[in-house]
N, C-alpha and C positions, 0 to 999 in steps of 0.2 A: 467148223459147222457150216453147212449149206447156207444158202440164201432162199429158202423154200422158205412162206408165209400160211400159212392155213388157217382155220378158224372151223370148229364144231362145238356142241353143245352137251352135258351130260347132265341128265337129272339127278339130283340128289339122293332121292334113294338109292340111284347107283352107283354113288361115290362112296360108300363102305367097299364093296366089293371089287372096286379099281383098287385103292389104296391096300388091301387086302394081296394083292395079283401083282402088287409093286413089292410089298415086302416078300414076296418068293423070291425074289434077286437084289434086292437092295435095304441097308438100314433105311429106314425114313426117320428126317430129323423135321421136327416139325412144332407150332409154338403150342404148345400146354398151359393151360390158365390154373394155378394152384394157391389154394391161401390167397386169393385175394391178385394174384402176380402170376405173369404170361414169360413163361421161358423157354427157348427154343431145344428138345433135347429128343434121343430117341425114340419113336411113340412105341405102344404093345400095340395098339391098334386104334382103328379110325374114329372109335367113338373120345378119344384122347384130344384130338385136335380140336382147336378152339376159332374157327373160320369167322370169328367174328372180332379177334383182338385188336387194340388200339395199337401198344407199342411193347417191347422187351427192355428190360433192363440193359442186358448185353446184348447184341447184335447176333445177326447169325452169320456174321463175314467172320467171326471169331471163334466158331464151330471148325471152319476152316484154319486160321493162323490161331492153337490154340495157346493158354496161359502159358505151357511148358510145354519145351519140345527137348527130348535127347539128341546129341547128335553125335559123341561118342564114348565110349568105355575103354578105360585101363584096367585088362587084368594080367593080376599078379601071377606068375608062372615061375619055375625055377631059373628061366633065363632073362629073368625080369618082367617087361607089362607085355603083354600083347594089345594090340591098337584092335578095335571092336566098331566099325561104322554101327551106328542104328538106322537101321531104313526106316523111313514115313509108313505110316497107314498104308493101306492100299483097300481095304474094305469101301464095295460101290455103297457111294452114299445118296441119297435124294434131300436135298433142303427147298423142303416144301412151306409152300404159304409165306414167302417172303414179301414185303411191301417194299414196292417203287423205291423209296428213299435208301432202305436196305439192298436192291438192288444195283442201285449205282454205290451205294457204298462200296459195293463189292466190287465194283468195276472201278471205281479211282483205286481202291486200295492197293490192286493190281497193278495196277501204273508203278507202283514201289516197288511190290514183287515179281512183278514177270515185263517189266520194263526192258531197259539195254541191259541190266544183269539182272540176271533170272535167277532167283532165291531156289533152289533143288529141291528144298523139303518141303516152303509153300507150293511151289510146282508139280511133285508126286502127290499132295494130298489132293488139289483142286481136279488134276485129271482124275480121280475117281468121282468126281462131286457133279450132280446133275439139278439144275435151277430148275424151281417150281415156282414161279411169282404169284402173287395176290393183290391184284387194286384193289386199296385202303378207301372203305366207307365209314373209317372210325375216326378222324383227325381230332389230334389232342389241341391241350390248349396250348402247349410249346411249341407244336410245329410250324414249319414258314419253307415248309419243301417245297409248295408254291412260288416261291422268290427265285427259288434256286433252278426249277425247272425239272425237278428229280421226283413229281407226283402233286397231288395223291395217287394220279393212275400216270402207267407209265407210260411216255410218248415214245415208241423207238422209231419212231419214221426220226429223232434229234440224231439218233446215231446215221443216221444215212441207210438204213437198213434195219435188217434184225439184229437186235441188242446181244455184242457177245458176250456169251456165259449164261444168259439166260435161255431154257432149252423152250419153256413153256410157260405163258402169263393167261392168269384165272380173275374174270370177274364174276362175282356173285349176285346174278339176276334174279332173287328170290327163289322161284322152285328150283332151280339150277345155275348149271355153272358155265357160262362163255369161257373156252377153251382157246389161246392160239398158240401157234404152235411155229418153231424156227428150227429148222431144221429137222433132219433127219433124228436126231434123238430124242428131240420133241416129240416126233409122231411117235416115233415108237413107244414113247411113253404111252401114249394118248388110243393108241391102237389095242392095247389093252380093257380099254373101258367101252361099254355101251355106249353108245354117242350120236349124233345126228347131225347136220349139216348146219351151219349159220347160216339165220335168215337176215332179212331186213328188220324186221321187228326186233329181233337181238341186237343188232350194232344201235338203233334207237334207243333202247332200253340201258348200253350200255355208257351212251353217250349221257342221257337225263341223267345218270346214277355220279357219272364224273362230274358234271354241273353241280350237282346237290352235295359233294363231297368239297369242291372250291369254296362252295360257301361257307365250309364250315371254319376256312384255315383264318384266321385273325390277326396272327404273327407274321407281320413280314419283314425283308431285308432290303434294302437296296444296296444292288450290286452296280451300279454304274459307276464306273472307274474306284471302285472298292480296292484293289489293292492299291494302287498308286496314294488313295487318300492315307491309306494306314502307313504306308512307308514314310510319308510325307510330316506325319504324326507320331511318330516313334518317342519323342520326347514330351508329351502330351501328359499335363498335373493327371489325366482321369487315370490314368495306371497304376498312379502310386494310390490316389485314395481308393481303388478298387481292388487291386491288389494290398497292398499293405494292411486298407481298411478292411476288407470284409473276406478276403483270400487266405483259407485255409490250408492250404498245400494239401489238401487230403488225397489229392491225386483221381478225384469223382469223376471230372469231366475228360479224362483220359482214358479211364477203362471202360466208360460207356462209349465210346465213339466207335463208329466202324468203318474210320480211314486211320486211327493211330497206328503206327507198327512199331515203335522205336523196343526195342530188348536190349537187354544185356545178358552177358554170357558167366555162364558160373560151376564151379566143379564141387560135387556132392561124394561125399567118398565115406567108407565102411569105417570103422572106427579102426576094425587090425590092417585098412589101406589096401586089402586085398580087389575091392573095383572102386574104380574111382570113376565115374559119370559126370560127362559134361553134354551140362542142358545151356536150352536160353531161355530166359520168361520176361516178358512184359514187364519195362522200363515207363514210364511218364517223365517227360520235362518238368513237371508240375512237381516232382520229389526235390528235395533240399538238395540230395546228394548227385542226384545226374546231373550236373554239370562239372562236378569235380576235374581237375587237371591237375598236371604238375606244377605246381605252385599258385593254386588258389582256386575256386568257383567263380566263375564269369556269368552264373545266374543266381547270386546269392540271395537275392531279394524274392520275395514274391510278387514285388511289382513286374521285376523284368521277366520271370517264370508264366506269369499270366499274359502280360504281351506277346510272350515267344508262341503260347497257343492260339490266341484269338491272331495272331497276324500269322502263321504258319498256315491255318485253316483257311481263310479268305485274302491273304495276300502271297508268303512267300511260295505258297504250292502253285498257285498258275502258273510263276517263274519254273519251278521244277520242272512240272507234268500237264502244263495247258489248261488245269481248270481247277475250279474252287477243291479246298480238301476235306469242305464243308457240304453235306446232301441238306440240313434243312431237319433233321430228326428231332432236332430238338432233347435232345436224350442230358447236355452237358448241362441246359439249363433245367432240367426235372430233377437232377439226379444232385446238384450242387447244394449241399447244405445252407449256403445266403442265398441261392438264387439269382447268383452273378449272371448276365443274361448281355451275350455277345452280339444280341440285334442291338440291346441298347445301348452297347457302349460303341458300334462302329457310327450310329445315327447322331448320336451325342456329339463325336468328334468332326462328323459331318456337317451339322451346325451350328455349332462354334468353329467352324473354318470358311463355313460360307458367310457367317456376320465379320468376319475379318476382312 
């Protein structure tokens, strides 16, 4: 992707008729509000999308790495199996109306798959995949993506540039929509719509609308020397009365996240054995049984299972991949049947280690 910056404007009336001109050549995946719950899936059309949503359930970095993926098939032949790769997807996709926090999720995640070894099948689905971002005017009560630095609206001058993977970020100015644009496939998206030039009044407008959205976040973290405190705390009483006491293992705050990747691999097969398929699907640390080994579970507890995630997210990932593996969504504590809430327990151990 270029290093080309741009910015126009397109009124809303004429955002049916873009979005329309995008699906001639691309699915559009985008959030839908149903029942009461906003979930990111293929729309039929524009009047589908819900440009006003707080947060998803599931993320939409996992539209991309999805539950279950094939990756290959035995079949049965008179000279025994024949080996069968499954190729990834390859259908152009658009994941549109992404918010700030979901878009860096999408960019740590990546850190895992397309790092120094590069996942093939997350690799082939992403290059068909083209970002539409959306600054968040909706901040929930669990968010603290403010702490993190990952929104409500997204800063990519942090990246040194234009943010990659993200082609185009939308904020919504009332009658319209402030459009910028990174690169070349940005425009080209953008090139499709009715549109007009950003003025000064727009970047003003846009700025008041971020201001009014910081006020809204309530939840924060402090990350100053945040992993070092939690490595330091590793044997720390709060894990076992949180884990043990109020820790479910249900595995909540793992499927909602959108930097988890961990899977396991598994072979599904016909009953007369004639194909035998092997997939991989989405694993949690948080399951009793992923830790198993040859001779025992070394996370048998749900004390050390709930540590392994609140210190994986905010401490051992910057060791990994340079930064938090935490955006700030706030999704693990909405989503967690007690309400375990990982600002409060890193603050907690915080001080009680500064009255020591």
């Amino acid at each position: 992707m270029g290093e080309q910056v741009s910015a126009k404007t397109v009124k809303k009336e004429d955002v049916a008729g873009w979005i329309e001109k995008l699906q001639g050549d691309y699915a559009v995946i985008g959030p839908v509000s149903e029942r009461g719950f906003t979930s990111y899936r293929r729309i039929g059309g524009p009047a589908e999308i819900d440009w006003g949503y707080g947060s998803t359930m599931i993320p939409p970095s996992k539209t991309v790495y999805v539950p279950e993926q094939a990756l290959l098939r035995f079949v049965k032949s008179e000279d025994g199996y024949r080996i069968e790769e499954v190729l990834p997807r390859t259908e152009k996709r658009i994941l549109l109306g992404v918010h700030p926090c979901d878009l860096h999720g999408l960019l740590v995640l990546e850190r895992a798959f397309l790092g120094n070894i590069k996942d093939a099948y997350y690799s082939a689905a992403r290059a068909n995949v083209l970002v539409v971002g959306l600054n968040c005017q909706s901040v929930g009560d669990d968010c603290f993506c403010a702490s993190l630095g990952t929104g409500p609206f997204f800063g990519y001058w942090m990246w040194q540039g234009p943010p990659q993977g993200c082609n185009a970020l939308l904020t919504d100015l009332g009658d319209r929509f402030l459009v910028e644009t990174f690169g070349e496939e940005g425009e080209m998206l953008v090139a499709r719509a009715r549109s007009a030039p950003e003025t000064p009044a727009d970047v003003g407008e846009k700025l008041k609308r971020e201001a009014a959205s910081r006020e809204q976040i309530r939840k924060k973290l402090n990350t100053e020397n945040l992993p070092g405190l939690l490595r330091r705390n590793l044997k720390h009483p709060l894990w076992r009365e949180t884990g043990n006491g109020r820790c479910l293992s249900c595995t909540n705050c793992t499927l909602v996240c959108p930097t988890c990747f961990c899977y396991d691999t598994w072979d599904r097969a016909e009953l007369d054995l004639s194909v035998i398929e092997r997939i991989r699907r989405w694993d949690s640390c948080q399951d009793e049984r992923f830790a198993e080994v040859h001779g025992g579970n070394f996370r048998s507890t749900r004390e050390a299972r709930l540590r392994q995630f609140v210190c994986h997210k905010l401490s051992y990932w910057v060791e990994q991949y340079g930064c938090f593996g935490c955006v700030g969504c706030g999704r693990c504590i909405t989503w967690c049947p007690t309400r375990i809430d990982l600002t409060e327990i890193a603050e907690q151990i915080r001080v009680e280690e500064e009255r020591r």
